[in-house]
N, C-alpha and C positions, 0 to 999 in steps of 0.2 A: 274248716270245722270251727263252729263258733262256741263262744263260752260266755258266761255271765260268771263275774266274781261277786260278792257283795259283804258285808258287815251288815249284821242288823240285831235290835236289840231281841234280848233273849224271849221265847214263845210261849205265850200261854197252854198251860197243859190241855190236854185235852179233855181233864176232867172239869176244868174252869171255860172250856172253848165252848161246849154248849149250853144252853137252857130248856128244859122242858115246861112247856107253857100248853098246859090241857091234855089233847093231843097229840102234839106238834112239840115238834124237838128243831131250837132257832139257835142261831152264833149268840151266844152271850153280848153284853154290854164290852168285856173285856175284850173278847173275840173280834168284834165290829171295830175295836177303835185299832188293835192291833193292825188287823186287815188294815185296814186303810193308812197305816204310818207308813206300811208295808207298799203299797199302792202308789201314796207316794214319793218315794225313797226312790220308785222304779220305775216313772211314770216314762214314755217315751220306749221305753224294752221293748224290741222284737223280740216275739218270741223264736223260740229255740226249736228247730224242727226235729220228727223223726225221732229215732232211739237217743234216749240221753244219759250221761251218766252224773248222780248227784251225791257231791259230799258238803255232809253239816258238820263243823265241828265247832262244839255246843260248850259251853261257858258259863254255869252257872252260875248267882250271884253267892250261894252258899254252899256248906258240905253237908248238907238236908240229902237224903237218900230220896234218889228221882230214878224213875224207868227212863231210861233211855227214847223206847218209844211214844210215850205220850207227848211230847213237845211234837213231833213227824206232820201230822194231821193239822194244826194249825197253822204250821208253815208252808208244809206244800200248798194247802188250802190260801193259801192267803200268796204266794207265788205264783201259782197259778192268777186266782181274780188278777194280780197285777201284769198279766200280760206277758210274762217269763216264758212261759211254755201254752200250748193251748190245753190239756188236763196232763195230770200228774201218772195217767197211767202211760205215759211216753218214758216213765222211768224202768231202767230195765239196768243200771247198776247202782245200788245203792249203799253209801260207805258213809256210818256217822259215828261219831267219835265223841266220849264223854270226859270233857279233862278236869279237871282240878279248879275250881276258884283262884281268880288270880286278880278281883278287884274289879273287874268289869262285865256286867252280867251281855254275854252277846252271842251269836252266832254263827260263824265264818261260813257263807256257803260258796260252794262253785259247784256251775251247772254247766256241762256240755254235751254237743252232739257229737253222737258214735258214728263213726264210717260204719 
């Protein structure tokens, strides 16, 4: 059974992760640069096969009131492009956690494969 740990800094919301341009709804500026720290921080990762189980435990840099789920979609989105998993609907337990400010805006993930 294999796992991915990682650190990584804290995720654009999702309300900041896209752009509407006309039509067409694209990754933001913010979105794109994110992805790619993201990419490569990871570069080299096999990915993770089969059912996986994924915990965020999320670090904000402040005590600003934040939905828990809007940070979800940039990360997995940007986890996945880097090669971690091949898409995010291989996720089938998901466990993320909102703690306290504590000085360092980040977010702990571990990703593994379920027998």
């Amino acid at each position: 059974m294999r796992r991915i740990e990682t650190i990584l800094p804290y995720p654009p919301s999702v309300n900041s992760y896209y752009r509407s341009v006309g039509f067409r709804v694209l990754i933001s500026r913010e979105g794109r640069k994110y992805r790619k720290m993201v990419v490569s921080r990871l570069s080299g990762a096999r990915p993770l096969e089969g059912r996986l189980s994924f915990t965020a435990l999320l670090y904000p840099k402040d005590r600003r009131r934040r939905d828990v789920d809007n940070v979800l979609k940039s990360l997995l989105d940007s986890l996945a492009h880097a090669g971690t998993m091949h898409d995010d609907s291989q996720i089938k337990v998901l466990h993320v956690v909102m703690n306290e400010p504590d000085g360092e805006a980040r977010v702990e993930v571990r990703m593994e494969e379920l027998e």
